[in-house]
N, C-alpha and C positions, 0 to 999 in steps of 0.2 A: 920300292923298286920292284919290277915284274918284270920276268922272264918269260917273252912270247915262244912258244914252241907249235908249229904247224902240226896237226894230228893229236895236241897232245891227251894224255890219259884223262885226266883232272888237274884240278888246282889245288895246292898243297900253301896255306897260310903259314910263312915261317915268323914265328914272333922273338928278335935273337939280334946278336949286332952282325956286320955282314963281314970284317974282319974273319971274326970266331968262326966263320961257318963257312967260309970258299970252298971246303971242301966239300960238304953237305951239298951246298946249292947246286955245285958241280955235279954229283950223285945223280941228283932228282933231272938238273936237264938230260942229262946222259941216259937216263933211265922213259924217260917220255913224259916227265909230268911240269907244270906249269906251274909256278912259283910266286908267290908275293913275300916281299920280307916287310919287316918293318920294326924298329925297338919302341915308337913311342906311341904307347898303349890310347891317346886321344884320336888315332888315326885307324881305331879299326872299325868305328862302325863306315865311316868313308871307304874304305878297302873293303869290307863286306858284302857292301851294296856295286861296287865296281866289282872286284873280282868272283863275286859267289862262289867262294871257294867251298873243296868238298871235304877239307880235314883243316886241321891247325897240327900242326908240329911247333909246340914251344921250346925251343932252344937256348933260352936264358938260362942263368944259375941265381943260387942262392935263391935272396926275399924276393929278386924280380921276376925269376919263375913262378911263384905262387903269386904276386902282385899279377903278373898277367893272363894265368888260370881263372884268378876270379873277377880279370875284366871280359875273359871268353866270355865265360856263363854268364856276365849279365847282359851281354849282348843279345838282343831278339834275333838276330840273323846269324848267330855263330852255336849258340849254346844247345842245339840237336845236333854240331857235328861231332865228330870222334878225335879228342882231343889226345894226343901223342908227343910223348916227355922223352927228348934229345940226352940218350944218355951215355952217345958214342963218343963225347970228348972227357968226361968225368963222371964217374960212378960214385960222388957225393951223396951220405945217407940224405942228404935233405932232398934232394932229389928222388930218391926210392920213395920217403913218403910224400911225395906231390899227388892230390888224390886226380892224378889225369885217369882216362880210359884204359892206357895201354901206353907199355915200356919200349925204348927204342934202344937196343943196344951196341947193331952193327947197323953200316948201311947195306949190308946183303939185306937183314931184319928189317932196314927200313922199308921196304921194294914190298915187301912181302905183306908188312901190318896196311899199308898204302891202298893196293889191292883190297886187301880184306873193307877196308873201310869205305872205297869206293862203290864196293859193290853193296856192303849194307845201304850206304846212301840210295842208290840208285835203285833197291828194292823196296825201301820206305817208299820212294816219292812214287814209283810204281803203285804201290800196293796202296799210295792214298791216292792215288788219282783214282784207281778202281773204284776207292771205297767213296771219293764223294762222286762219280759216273752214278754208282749203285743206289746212293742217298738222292743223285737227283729223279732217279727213276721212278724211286718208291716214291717221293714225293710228286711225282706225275701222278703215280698212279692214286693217289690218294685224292690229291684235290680234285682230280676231272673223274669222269666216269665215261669219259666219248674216247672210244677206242681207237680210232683211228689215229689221234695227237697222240698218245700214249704210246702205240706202235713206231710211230715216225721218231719220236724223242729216243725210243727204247735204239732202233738202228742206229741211230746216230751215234748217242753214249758211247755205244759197243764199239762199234767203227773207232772212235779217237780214242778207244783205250789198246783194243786189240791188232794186231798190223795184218789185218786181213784184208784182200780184194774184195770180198763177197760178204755182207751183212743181210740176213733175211727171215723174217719171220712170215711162216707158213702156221694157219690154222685149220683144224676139222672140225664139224659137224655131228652132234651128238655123237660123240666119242668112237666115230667112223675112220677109221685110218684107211680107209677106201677113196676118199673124196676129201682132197686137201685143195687149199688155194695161199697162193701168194698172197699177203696181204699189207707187204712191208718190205723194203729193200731199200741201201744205202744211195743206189743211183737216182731210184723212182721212192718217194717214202709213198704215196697217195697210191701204188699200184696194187690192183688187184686182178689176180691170174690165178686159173686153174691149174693143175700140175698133174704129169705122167707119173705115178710114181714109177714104171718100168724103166724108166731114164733116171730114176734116181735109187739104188741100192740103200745106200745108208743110209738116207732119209728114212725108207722103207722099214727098216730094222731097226731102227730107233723108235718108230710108233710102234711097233711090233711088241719088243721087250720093253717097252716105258723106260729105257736104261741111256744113258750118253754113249755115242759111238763118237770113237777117233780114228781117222783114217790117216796114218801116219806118211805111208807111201803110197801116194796112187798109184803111180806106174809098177806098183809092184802085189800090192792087196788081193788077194781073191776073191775080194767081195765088190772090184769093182769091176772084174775081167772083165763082165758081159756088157758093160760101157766103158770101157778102156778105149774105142778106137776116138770115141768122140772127145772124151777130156782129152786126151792127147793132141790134139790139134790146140787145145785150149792153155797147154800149161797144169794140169791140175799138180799141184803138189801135197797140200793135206787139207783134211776135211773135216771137221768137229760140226754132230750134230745133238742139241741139246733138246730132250725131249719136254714138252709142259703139262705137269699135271700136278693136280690141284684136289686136292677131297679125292683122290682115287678115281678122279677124269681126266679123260685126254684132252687137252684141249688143242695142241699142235706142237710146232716145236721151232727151235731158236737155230739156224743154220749160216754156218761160216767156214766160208773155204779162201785157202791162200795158193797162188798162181804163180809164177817163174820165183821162189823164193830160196834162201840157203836155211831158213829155220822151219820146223812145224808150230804147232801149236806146245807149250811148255805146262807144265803141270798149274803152273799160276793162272795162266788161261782157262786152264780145262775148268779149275774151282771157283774163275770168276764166271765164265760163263753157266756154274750150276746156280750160283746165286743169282745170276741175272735172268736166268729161268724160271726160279721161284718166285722170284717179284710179278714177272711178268704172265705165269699161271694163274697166280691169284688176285691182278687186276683185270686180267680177260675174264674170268669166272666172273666179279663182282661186275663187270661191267655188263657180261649177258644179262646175269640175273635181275637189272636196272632196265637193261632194252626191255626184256621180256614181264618185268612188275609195268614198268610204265604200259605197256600193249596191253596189258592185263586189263589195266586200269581205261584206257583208251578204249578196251570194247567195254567194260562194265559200265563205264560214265555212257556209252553211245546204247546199252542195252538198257539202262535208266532212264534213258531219256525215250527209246522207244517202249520199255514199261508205263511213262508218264502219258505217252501220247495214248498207249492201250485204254490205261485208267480213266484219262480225260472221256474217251469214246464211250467206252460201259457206265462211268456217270450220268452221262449226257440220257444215253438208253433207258437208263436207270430210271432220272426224273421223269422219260418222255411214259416210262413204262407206269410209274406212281400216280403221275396223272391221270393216264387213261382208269387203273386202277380204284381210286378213288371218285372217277364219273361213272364207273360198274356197279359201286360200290353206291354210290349217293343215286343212280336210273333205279337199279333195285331194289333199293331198299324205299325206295319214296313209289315205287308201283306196285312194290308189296302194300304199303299201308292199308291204301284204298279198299281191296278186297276183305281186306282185314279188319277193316272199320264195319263192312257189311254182314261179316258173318257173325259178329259181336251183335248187331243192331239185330239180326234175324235169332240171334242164339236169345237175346231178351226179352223177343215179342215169345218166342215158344215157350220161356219161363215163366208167361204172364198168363198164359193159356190153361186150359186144364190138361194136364198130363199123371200120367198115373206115377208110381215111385220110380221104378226105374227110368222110365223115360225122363223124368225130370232129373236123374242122377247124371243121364248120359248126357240130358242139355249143360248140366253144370260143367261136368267134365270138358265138354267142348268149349263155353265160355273160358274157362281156367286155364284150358290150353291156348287159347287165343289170344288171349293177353298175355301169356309167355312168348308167343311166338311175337305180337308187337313190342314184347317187351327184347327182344331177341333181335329183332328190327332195329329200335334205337342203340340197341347195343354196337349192331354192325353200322349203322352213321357215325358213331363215337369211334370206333376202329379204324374210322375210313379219314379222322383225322391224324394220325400217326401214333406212336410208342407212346408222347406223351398222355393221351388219353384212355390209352391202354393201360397205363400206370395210374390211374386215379380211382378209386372209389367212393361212390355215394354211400355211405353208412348209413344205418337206421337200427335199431333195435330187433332182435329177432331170435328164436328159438330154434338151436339147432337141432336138436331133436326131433320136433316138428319138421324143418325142413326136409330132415334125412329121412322120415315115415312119407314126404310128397313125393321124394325120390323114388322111394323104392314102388311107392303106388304107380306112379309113371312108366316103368318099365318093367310092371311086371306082366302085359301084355308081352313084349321082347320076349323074354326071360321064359315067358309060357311054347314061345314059336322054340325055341332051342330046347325045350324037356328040363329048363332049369328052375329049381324052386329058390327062389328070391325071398325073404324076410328083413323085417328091418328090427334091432332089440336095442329100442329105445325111447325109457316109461319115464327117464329123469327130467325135471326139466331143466333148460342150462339155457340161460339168457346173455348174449353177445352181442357186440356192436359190430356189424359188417356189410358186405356190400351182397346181398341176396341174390341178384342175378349171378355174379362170379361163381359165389361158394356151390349154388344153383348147378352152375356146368359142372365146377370140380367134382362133385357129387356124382352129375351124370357120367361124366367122363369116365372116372373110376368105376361104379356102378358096372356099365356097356363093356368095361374093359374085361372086369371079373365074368359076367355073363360068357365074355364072348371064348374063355379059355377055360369055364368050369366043364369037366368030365363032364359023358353021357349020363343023365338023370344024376345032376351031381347037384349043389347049393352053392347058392352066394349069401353071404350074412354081412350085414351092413348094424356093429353095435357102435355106440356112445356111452362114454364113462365119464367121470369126471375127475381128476389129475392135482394133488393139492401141491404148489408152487412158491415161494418166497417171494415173488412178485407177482401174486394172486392167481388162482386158481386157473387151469386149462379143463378146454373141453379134448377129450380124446378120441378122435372116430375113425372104424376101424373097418374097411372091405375086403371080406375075405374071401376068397374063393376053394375048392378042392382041386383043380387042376393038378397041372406037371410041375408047376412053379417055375422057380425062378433059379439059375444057377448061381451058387454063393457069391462067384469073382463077379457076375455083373447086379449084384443087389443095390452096388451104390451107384452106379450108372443108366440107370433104368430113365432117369429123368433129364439125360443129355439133350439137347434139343439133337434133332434129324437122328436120332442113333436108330439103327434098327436093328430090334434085339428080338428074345425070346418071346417078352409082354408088347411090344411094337408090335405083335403081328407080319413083321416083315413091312412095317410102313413107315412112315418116316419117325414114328415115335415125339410128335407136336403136342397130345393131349398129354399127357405124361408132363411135360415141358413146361405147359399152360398149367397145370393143375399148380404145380410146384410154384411158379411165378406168381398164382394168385393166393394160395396158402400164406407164400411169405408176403404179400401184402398185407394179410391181414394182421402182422407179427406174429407167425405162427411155423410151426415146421413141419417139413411131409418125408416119409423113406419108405420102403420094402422090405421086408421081412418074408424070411422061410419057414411058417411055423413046423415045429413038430410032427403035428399030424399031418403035413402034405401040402402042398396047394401054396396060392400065396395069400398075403395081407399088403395090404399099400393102408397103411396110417397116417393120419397127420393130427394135431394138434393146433389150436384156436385160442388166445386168452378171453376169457371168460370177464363179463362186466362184475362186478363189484357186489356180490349181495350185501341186503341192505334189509334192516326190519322196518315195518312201517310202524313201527311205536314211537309216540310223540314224549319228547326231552325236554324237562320240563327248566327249561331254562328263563333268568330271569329277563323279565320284560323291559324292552326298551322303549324310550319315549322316541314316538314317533315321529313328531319334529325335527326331532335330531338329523343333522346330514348325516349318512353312512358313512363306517370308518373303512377303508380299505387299505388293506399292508402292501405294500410293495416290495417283493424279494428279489434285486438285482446287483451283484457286482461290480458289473463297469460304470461308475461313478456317471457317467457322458448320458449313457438311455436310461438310470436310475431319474436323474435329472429330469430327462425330456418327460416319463412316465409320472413323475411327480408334477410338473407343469399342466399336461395336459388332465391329469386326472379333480387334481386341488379347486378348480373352477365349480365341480360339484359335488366333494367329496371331500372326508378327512381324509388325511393319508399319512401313513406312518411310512419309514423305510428299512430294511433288515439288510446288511451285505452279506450273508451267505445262508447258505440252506439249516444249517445248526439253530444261527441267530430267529431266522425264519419262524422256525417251529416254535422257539422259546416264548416271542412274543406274542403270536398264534393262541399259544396254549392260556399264555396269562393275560392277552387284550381282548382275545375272541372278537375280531374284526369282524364286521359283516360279508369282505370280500378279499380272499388274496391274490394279487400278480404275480407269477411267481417265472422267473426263468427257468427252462431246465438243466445248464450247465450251471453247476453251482459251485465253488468248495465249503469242505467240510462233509457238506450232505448236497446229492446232486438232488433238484427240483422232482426225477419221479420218483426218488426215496423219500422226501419231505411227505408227499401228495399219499404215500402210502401210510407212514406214520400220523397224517393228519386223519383219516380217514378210519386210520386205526385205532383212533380214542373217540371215547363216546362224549368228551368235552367239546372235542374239531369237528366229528363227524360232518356236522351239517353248515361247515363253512365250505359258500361253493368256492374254488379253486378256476381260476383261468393260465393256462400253461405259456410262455413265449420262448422261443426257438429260432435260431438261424437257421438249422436243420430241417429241410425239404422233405426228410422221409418219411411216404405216408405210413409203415409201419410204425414209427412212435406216433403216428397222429393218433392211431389207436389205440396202441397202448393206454397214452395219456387218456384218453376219455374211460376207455375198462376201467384205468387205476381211480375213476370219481371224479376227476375234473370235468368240469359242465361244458371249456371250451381250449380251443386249442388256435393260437395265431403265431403267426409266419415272420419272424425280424427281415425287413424293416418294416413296421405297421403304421397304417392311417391314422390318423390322432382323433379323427372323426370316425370308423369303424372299430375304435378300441373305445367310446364313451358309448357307442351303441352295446357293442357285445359285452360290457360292463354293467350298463344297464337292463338288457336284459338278463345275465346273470341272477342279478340281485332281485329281480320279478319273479326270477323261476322260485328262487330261496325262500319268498315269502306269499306265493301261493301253494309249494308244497307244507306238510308238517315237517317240522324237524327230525330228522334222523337219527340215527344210532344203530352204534356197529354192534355186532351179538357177542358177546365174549365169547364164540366158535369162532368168530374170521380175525376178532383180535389177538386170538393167539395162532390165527395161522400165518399172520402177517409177516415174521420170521425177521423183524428189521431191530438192532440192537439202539435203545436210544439214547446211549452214549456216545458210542463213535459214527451210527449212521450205516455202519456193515450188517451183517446177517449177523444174528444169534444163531444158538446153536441147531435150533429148530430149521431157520431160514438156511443156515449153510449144510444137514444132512438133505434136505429136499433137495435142494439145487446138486447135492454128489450125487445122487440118485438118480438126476436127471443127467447131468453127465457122461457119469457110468453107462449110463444104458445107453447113451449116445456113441462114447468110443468102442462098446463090445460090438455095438450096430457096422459101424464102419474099421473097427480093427483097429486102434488107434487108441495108443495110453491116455492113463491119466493118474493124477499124481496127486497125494495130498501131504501136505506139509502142516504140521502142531511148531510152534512157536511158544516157550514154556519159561517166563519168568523165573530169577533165584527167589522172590516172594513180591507178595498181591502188588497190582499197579494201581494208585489210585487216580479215579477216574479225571483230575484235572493235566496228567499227564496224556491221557490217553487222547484229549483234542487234537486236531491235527494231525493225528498218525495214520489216519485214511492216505492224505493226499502223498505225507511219506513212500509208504508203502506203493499206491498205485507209480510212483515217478519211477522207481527200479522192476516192475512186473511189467507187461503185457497187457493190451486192453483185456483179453478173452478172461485174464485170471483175476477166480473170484477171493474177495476178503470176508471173514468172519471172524468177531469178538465171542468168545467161549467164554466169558465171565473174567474177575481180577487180571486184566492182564493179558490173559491166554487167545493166541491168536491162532487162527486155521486158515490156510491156504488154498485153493483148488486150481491145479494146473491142469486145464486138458491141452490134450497131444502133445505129453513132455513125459519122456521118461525120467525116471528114476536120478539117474547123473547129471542130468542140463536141470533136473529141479531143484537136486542137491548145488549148484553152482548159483541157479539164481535166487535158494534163500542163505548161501552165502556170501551173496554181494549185497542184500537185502539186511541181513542181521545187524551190520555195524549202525545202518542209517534208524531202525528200530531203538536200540539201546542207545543209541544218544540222544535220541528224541523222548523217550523216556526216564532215560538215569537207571535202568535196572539193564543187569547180564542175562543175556536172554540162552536157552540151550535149543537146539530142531531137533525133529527126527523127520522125515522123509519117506513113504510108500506107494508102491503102484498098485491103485487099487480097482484096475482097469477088469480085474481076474482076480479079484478078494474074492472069498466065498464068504468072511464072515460079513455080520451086520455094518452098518457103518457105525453106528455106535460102539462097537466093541473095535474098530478100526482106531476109533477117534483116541478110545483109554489106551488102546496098546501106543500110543504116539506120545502120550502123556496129557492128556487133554484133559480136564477135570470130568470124575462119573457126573451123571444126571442132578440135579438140584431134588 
């Protein structure tokens, strides 16, 4: 049954019989509110969904009161209203405990709990509608980043929650509150307008203090007087302006005013409108900083592309530039020959002639220079085909000593124009494999260079030493001059290409550049030094080929008939193979899989000929090549080297360290039976060789693990050392010290252990039972302490013994290395 009432308050669900309650019901019409009854509890969710009412007042007694309490609550469309227990006709305790919301005990009481309930309701559904307006916003603002939808959504929201005429969002311009524009508004959403702010006060004053203004009365406010005559004509009644900012930026602000109205704005308004401020700050920020990344990106993608068309043009110039370059390069150098062929042809007939001593000195001189200069000729055709030819050298056997005595003869006319006394101090002689025209310039280059900065009446000295190595011997050559020198901070930069320094002369600093690029071709290293007494040094160092006695090793005779045996040392099963195919056609041929194996059979087959790779494990191929070389049993076994590795630095090496030749993976099957054969020609028109026990103990290679001994690892600290005090830059050395001896069938394998946790640059050395020594350059103290203790565990397990370290920088040791090595715990001297 339901009680229509015109106007009325709310609906009031009585759940009660209607007898018991006529006077109740009466109450509730009389009082304004609209009524549903009903006793049988199957009929309310039907009633619920018709009348939406805004309370229930249970009016039952006894078990049916609580029977119909807890059919409210499980109703979905009743159980958020505020349920009120009828307790004007019987003040029964079962009653009092009915767990309703709230007690009814008069009907004055009634009128009043009524009220209160209606208005909770009606501020709930208020304050949810806000909060999903609020929810759909931010979810605008999250999914899009295109502000203008976001804007439009934003008015709208606001508008159906707020009961305002005027919904409008205004924005500025780098946090200018000078310059605003409309960019949003409930009539127009798409509109965008600039704004007076002199016609608008409050607006004004809300960018101003970043603060919410509420303009409660317009007609009456001080702050609107000086446009008062205009809103008056309009209605103004009140005015909320919500300012937007964001990270401590202005970005504009949220603007709502209401027109012929009996309410203003309510505090509820005022806090939805801050939150809908917030949201709306910090989608317009995220949304500039999206325009403004994307534009960003728009001109760097469009400045890429005109960098790509820049590139494409100076390319283009580039090659047109190369070409011409190399027809400069190939007109003059092939118009030089000719004259040059003639002054040779005429320099021979005058050496045929009778000439007195001098005069025959000075024809030599000229022939000698002539064919440097044609040799200086093919050099530059060889240049005029690019980098890679620049990067090759023709080796030949040659004394450097001797060349440094041609050097210094050559220029010491120079040397004479400038008041500089030029010598050269060097009586050793030191035999090397290298490319004579390069080392020729480096010479000269350095030489001219020292000349050209030695003091008035001052000297240049060009000596040669020789340097003993654990991977054989360096020649060390040394040009010094007395000059100003060189300043410390640019000692290690002297050799930058284009730098122009103090030894540049103020020039591009090239021959510096070049010397250093053909040094290290030879596998060799070059730097600058300040000596002591003044002046500079520019050094560099050369490996030195292999001394070698000519005493014949009286080993036994083989029958000639016999094919030659050759060993083959290769790992990868795949070109062990193909090396084995190819060679077996005219040869025995044994096979070894690593460098260890290698030697062992080496030592006990004594093959005529070994293959040998130079990546190996165990023992890599130029460690084999030095231990073969290093017994007076191997000596005279020639060694051919094979390599995937293109760099001509190990090509020289490899030939210093005794091996007769050196080939490139992947090789010809028919250039590997040639240069195998010729090998084995060379072997048996030389005598047999043998090492001196001088080079065999300076060989420095341990022949158990294949590391340095302790000979081979203080050389090599030595040379370190003297390399990081050169450039400022630690070094570190680490002892590795057994609880007792290792015996040597442990110690297999503990190379390659080791090397998997170090660093290529760090060097390994066996100290005898066990004891192992480390060499860290450019590691301090701390990072060597950490990498031999992530190293320690994989040691003692590969071994079975507890290992202890100690750790020193001994970049600025004063002591010996040897007295370095025992303070570490290393065993003394044998």
């Amino acid at each position: 049954m339901r009680a229509e009432l015109a106007g009325a308050r709310g609906c009031v669900l009585v759940i009660g019989a209607r007898e018991a309650n006529q006077v109740l019901l009466a109450h509730l019409s009389h009082v304004g509110y609209q009524w549903v009854l009903t006793e049988d509890l199957q009929e309310l969710t039907r009633l619920a969904e018709s009348a939406r009412p805004d309370a229930v007042l249970v009016s039952a007694t006894g078990k049916k009161a609580l029977e119909a309490l807890e059919a409210v609550r499980r109703e979905p469309l009743l159980r958020e209203l505020r349920v009120l227990a009828d307790l004007t006709r019987s003040r029964s305790e079962s009653l009092r405990k009915l767990p309703a919301d709230d007690w009814v005990r008069s009907l004055e009481e009634l009128t009043t709990r009524l009220d209160s309930a209606l208005r909770e309701r009606r501020l709930m559904e208020r304050t949810r509608n806000r909060m999903q307006r609020l929810l759909e916003i931010t979810q605008a603002a999250t999914s899009s980043l295109e502000l203008e939808e976001i804007l439009r959504l934003a008015v709208e929201k606001v508008g159906a929650v707020i009961n305002a005429d005027r919904c409008s969002v205004v924005l500025v311009e780098d946090g200018n509150a000078t310059s605003v524009t409309v960019v949003a508004t409930m009539e127009s959403p798409g509109l965008s307008l600039d704004m007076d702010l002199a016609r608008y006060p409050e607006l004004r004053r809300a960018l101003e203090t970043r603060k919410q203004v509420l303009v409660e009365e317009a007609q009456e406010d001080p702050l609107m007087a000086e446009v008062r005559p205009a809103i008056t004509s309009l209605g103004v009644r009140s005015i909320l302006v919500q300012p937007l900012v964001c990270h401590d930026e202005l970005l504009g602000a949220l603007f709502l005013r209401i027109s012929h109205g009996s309410e203003g704005f309510n505090r509820d308004e005022q806090e939805f409108a801050q939150a809908v401020g917030a949201a709306l700050a910090n989608c317009i920020r995220n949304a500039r900083m999206h325009t403004a990344l994307k534009r960003k990106r728009d001109e760097l993608e469009l400045a890429y592309v005109e960098r790509y068309r820049e590139l494409s043009e100076a390319n283009r110039r580039l090659k047109d530039l190369n070409r011409l370059k190399d027809e400069i390069i190939a007109v003059c150098s092939h118009d030089l020959r000719a004259p040059l062929q003639v002054l040779l042809g005429h320099g021979r007939l005058l050496l045929e002639g009778e000439l007195d001593a001098l005069q025959k000195q000075s024809a030599e001189a000229m022939i000698r220079q002539g064919r440097k200069i044609l040799s200086l000729v093919e050099s530059l055709l060889e240049r005029g085909k690019g980098d890679v030819a620049r990067l090759s050298i023709e080796p030949r056997v040659l004394d450097i000593s001797v060349l440094c005595k041609e050097s210094v003869t050559e220029l010491e006319i120079l040397a004479a124009e400038r008041g500089v006394s030029l010598r050269a101090d060097a009586t050793e002689r030191m035999m090397l494999i290298g490319d004579e025209l390069k080392l020729h310039e480096v010479l000269q280059n350095l030489i001219t260079n020292a000349i050209h900065h030695a003091k008035d009446a001052g000297q240049v000295v060009v000596r040669t030493s020789r340097l003993a190595r654990p991977d054989g011997d360096v020649a060390r050559i040394v040009v010094q001059d007395d000059g100003k020198g060189i300043p410390p901070e640019e000692l290690p930069l002297v050799f930058d290409r284009y730098r122009s320094g103090a030894k540049a002369g103020g020039g591009t600093g090239l021959g510096l550049a070049i010397c250093k690029e053909f040094v290290e071709l030879h596998g060799g290293e070059i730097w600058a030094e300040a000596p002591p007494e003044g002046g500079a040094a520019f050094i560099f160092t050369l490996p030195l080929a292999q001394e070698v006695s000519r005493a014949v090793q009286n080993l036994p005779n083989k029958d000639t008939t016999e094919q030659p045996r050759v060993l083959v040392v290769e790992d990868e099963p795949e070109i062990a193979a193909v090396l084995v195919e190819v060679l077996r056609s005219r040869y025995r041929v044994d096979v070894a899989r690593d460098g260890a194996e290698g030697l062992a059979r080496a030592r006990s087959g004594r093959p005529d000929l070994v293959v040998m790779d130079v990546f190996l494990p165990k023992l890599d191929g130029l460690d084999a090549a030095v231990a073969l070389k290093s017994s007076s049993d191997t000596a005279g076994i020639p060694v051919i080297l094979l390599s995937a590795h293109q760099g001509v630095a190990d090509k020289v090496r490899a030939l210093n360290l005794g091996a007769v030749d050196y080939m490139s993976k992947p090789f010809n099957a028919m250039e590997l039976l040639v240069r195998t054969e010729r090998a084995l020609k060379l072997k048996k028109a030389e005598p047999e060789l043998e090492r001196t026990p001088a080079v065999t103990r300076r060989s420095g290679n341990d022949p158990i693990t294949g590391l340095y001994d302790r000979r081979g690892l203080l050389l090599r600290l030595e040379h370190e050392v003297s390399r990081g005090r050169r450039y400022s830059r630690p070094v570190s050395l680490a002892v590795l010290r057994p609880d007792r001896p290792v015996m040597d069938e442990a110690l297999l394998g503990l190379p390659d252990v080791m090397r998997a946790r170090l660093r290529t640059q760090d060097l390994l050395g066996h100290l005898g039972d066990g004891v192992l020594g480390v060499i860290l350059p450019e590691c301090n103290v701390e990072a060597a302490r950490n990498a031999i203790s992530r190293l320690l565990p994989d040691v003692e397990k590969k071994t079975g013994m507890d290992y202890r370290s100690a750790v020193a920088d001994v970049s600025h040791d004063s002591e010996s290395a040897d007295r370095i090595l025992e303070r570490l715990g290393a065993p003394g001297r044998a």
